[in-house]
DRENGU-896676 format. One record per residue (C-alpha): residue number from 1; z, y, x; residue in one letter. Coordinates in steps of 0.001 Angstrom, whole numbers. Each point is the difference from the previous one (the first is absolute). Layout:
N
+-----+---------+---------+---------+------+
! seq !      c3 !      c2 !      c1 ! type !
+-----+---------+---------+---------+------+
! NUM !       Z !       Y !       X !    a !
...
+-----+---------+---------+---------+------+
//
This chain:
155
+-----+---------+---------+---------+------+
! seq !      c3 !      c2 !      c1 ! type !
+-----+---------+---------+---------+------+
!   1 !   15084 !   10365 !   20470 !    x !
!   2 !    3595 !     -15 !    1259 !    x !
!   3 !    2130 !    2294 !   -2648 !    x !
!   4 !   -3172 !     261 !   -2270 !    x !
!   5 !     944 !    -716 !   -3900 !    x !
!   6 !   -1712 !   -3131 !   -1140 !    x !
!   7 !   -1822 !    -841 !   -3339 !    x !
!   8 !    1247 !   -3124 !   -1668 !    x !
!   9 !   -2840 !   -2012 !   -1428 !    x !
!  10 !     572 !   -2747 !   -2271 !    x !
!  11 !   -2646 !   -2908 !    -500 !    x !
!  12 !     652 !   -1549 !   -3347 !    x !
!  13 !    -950 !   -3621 !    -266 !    x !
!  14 !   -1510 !    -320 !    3860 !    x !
!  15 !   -2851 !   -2612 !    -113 !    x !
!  16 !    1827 !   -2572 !    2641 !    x !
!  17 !   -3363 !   -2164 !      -9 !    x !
!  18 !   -2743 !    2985 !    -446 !    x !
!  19 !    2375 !    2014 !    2955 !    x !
!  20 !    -877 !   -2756 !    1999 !    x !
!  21 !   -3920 !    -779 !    -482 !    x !
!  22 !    -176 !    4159 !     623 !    x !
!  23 !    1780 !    -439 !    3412 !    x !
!  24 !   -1804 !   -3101 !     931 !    x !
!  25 !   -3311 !    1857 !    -548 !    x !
!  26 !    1360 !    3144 !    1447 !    x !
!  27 !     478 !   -2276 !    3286 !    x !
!  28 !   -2907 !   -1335 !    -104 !    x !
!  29 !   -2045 !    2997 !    -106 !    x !
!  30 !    1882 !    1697 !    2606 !    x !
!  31 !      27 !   -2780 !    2475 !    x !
!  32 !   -3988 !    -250 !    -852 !    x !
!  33 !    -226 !    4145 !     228 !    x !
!  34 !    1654 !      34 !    3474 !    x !
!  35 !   -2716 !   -2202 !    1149 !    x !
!  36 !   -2664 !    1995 !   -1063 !    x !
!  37 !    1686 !    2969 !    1029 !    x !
!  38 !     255 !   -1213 !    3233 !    x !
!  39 !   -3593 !    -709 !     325 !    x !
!  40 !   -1031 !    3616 !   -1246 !    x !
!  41 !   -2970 !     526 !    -922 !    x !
!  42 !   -1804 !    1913 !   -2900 !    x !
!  43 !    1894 !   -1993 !   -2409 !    x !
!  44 !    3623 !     210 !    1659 !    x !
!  45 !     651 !    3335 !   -2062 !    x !
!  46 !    1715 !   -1334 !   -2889 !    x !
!  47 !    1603 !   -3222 !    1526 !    x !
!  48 !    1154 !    3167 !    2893 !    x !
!  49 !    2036 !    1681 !   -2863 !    x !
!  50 !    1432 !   -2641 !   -1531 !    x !
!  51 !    1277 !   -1584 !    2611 !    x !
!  52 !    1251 !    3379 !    1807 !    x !
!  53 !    1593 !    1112 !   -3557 !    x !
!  54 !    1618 !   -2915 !    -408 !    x !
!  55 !    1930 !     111 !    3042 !    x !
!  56 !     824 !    3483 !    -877 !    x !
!  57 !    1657 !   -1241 !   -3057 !    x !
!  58 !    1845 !   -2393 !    1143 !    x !
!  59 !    1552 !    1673 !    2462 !    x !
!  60 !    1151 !    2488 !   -2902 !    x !
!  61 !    1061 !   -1921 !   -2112 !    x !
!  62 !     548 !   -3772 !    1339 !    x !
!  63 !    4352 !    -808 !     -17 !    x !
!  64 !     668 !    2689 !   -2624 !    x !
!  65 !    1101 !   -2780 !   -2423 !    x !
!  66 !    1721 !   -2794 !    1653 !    x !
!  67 !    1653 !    -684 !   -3127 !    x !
!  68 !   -3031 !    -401 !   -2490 !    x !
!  69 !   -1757 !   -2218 !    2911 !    x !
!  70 !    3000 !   -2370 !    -329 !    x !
!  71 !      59 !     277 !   -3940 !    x !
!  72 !   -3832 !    -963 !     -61 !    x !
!  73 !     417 !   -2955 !    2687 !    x !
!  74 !    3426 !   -1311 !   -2268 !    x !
!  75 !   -2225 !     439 !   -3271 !    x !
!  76 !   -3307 !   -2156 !    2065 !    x !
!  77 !    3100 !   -2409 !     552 !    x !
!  78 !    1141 !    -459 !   -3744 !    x !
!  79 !   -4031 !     -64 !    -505 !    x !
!  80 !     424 !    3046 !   -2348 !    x !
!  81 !   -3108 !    1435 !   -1407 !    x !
!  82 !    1173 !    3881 !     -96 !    x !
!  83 !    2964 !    1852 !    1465 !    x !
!  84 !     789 !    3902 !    -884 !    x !
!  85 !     125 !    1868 !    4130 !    x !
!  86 !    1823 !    3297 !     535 !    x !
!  87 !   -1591 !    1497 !    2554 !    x !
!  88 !    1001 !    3241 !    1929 !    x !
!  89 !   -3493 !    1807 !    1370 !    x !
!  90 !      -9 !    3624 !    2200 !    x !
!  91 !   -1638 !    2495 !   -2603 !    x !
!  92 !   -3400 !      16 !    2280 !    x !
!  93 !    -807 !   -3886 !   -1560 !    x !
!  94 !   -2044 !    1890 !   -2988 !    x !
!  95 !   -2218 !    1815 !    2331 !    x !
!  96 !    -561 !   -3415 !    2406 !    x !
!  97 !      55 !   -1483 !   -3187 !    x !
!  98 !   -3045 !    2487 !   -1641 !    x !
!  99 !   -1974 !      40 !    3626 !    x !
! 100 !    -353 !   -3626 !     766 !    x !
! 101 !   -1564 !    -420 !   -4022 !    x !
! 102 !   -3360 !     792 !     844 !    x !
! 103 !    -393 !   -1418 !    3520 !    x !
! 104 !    1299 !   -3154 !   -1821 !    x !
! 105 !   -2572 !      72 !   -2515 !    x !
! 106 !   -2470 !     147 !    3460 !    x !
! 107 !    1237 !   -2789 !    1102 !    x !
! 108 !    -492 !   -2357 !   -3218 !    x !
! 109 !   -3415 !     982 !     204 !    x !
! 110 !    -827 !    -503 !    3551 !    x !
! 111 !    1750 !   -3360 !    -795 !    x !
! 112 !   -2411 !    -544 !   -2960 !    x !
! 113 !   -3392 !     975 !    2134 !    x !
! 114 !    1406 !   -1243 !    3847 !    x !
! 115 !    -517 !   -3186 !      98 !    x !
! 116 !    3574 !    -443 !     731 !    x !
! 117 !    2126 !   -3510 !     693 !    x !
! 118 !    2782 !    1714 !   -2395 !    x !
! 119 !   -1010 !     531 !   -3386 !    x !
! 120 !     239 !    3087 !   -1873 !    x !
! 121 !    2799 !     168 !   -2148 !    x !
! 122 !     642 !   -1652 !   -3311 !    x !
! 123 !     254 !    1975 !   -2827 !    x !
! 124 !    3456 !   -1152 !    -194 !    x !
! 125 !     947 !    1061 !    3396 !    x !
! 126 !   -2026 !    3278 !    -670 !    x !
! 127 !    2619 !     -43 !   -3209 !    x !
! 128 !    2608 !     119 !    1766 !    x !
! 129 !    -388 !    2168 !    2802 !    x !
! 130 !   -1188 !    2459 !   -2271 !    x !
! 131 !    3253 !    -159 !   -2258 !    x !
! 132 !    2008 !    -732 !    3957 !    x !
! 133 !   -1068 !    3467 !     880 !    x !
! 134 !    -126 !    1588 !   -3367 !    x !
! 135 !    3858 !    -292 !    -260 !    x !
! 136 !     754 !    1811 !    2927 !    x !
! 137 !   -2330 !    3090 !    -918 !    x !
! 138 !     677 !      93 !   -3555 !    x !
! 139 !    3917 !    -766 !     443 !    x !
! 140 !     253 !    2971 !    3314 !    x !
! 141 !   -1464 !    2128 !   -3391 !    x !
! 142 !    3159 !   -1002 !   -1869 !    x !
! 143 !   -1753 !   -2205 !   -2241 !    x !
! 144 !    2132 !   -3188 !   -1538 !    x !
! 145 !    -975 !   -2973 !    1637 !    x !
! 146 !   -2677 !   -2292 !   -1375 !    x !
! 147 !     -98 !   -4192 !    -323 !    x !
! 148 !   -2552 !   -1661 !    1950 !    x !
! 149 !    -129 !   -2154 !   -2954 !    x !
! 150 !    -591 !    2852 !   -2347 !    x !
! 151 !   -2532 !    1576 !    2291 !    x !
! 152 !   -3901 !    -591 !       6 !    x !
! 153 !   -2948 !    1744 !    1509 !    x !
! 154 !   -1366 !    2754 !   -1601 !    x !
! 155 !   -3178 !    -362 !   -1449 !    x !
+-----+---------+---------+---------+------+
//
């Protein structure tokens, strides 16, 4: 990544409280995934992915932003409800971004049929990981960036 140009991202009106409930289920699952990845098994496949393209990820892209980390945890402080982030992303985010989609979609419905501790996702968390991710794809494009509170689900 060293000397590669960055995209800049910008997430207008960044759900503070929504952010939160996503990473608090995102957690969750993966803390419940790594167990049942651990124990294998017929029904480790999906848990097996997440879990191992998580780590992936985060070792991409974890520390890129010190500054908009520090901006979100001043904006928890003043118990603001949204905050605008600038974010500066390597160009590859839209293609991590397009290939975890569908092995995300897996895993809300192994959550829904697995008989899981950790629920499957609300449909506001699903809401906003879909608009999370949607940025970065449809901004790398060169599109204008899009409100979380103007955006809703399609369909």
């Amino acid at each position: 990544m060293q000397g590669e140009e960055l995209v800049r991202v910008l997430l207008v009106d960044f759900p503070l409280r929504v952010a939160g409930r996503a990473y608090q289920h995102r957690e969750a699952l993966l803390r419940e995934f790594a167990i049942i990845a651990f124990g294998g098994g017929e029904q480790a496949d999906v848990p097996k992915r997440l879990v191992e393209i998580a780590k992936i990820l985060d070792e991409r892209y974890s520390g890129l932003n010190p500054e908009a980390d520090d901006a979100i945890d001043a904006a928890v402080q003043r118990r603001d409800e949204y905050i605008d982030l600038e974010l500066s992303v390597p160009p590859r985010i839209k293609d991590d971004t397009l290939d975890i989609g569908p092995l995300l979609r897996e895993v809300d419905e192994y959550c829904r049929t697995g008989g899981l501790l950790t629920l499957s996702a609300s449909d506001e968390v699903r809401a906003y990981w879909a608009w999370f991710l949607g940025e970065f794809v449809r901004q790398a494009d060169g599109e204008a960036p899009k409100s979380w509170r103007d955006f809703s689900l399609p369909g």
